[in-house]
N, C-alpha and C positions, 0 to 999 in steps of 0.2 A: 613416491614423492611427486610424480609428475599426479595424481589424480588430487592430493593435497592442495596444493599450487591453483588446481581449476576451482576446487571449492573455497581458495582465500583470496582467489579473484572476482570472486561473488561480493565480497566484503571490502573491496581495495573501491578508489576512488572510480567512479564511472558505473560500481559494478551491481548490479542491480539489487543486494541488499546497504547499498552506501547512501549515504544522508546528504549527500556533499553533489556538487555539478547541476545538472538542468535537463529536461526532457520537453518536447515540443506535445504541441497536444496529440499528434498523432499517432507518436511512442505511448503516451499515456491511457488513450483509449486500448491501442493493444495488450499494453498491460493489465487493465484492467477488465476487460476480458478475462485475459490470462489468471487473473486473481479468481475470477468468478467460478474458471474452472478449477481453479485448485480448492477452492470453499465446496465445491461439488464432489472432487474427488474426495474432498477431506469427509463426507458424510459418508460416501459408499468405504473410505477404510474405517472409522469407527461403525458404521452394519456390521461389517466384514469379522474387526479385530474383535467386536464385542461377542458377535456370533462363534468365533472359532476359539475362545480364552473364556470369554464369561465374562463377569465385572469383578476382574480383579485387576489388582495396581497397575500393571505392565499393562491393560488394555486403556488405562486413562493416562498414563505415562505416554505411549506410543500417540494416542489422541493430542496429548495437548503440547507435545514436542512439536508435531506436526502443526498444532494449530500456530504456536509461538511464530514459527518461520513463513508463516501464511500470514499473516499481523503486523512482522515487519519488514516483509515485502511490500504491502498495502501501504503502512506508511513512509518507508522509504522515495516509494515512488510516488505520493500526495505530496511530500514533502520538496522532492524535486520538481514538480510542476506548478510547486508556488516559488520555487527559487525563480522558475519561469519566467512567473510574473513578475521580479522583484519584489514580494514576500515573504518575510521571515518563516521557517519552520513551524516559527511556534504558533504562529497560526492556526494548525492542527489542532493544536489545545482548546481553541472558542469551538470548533467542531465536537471534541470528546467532551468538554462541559457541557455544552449544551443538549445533548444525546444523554448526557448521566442525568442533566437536570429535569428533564422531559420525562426519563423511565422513572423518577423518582417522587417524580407529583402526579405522573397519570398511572390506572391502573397498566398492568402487563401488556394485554392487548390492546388498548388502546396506543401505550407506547412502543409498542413493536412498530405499528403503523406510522406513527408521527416520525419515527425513529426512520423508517427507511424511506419515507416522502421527504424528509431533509435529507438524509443524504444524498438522495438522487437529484434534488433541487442543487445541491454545491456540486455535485459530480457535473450537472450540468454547467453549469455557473465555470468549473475549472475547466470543461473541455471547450467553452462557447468565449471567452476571453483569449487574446491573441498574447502570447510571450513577448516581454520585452524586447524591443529591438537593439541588435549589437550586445555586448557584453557588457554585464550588469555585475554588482558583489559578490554573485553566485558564480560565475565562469561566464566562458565564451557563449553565444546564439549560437543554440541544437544547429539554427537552420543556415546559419553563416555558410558560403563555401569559401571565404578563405583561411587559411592555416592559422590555428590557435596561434597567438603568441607568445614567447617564451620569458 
């Protein structure tokens, strides 16, 4: 029970797959980081699982389970550091449109490229804008120190 509990606190509010609360840009660079090495890790277990199974169901299974939970992690915590800002979630969406709409008029390679120079231009863009000051629709200021109110 007690190891349940730590994995549905992952998903409770605050908890770093939740949609909900605010992250300072400094949590958010860490995190994404932290994303970058799970995209990394996520390539050495599918080498790994493809190598040691072959390509069958369970080796794309185990792959894209993994991927799911690496996905929305990412967007979990995009999504809180536009609560940040005092920006809606759905903000996220003019990001994912536009990334579909770019791989979908340019070739492959072309759009790989265009694809990850925007998002490194908004990755910079969200970590180079300062969080709303004081508590916003979203929750309390990450950087407040004093006690949430109740």
């Amino acid at each position: 029970m007690f190891q349940l509990n730590i994995f549905l606190n992952l998903f409770r509010k605050n908890g770093v797959f939740s949609f909900t609360g605010r992250i300072n840009r400094s949590k958010y660079i860490i995190r994404s980081l932290i994303f970058l090495l799970m995209c990394i890790g996520n390539m050495f277990l599918m080498l790994g699982t493809f190598h040691l199974l072959g390509d069958k169901p369970i080796s794309w299974i185990i792959v894209i389970a993994v991927g799911f939970f690496i996905i929305l992690y990412s967007l979990a915590n995009s999504i809180k550091r536009l609560h940040d800002l005092n920006l809606s979630g759905l903000w996220i969406l003019l990001w994912i449109v536009l990334i579909g709409l770019i791989s979908n008029f340019l070739g492959y390679s072309t759009a790989k490229l265009t694809n990850n120079i925007i998002s490194f231009i908004i990755w910079v863009i969200m970590i180079s804008l300062p969080g709303s000051p004081g508590p916003n629709k979203y929750g309390e200021d990450p950087l407040s120190t004093t006690p949430p109110t109740a």
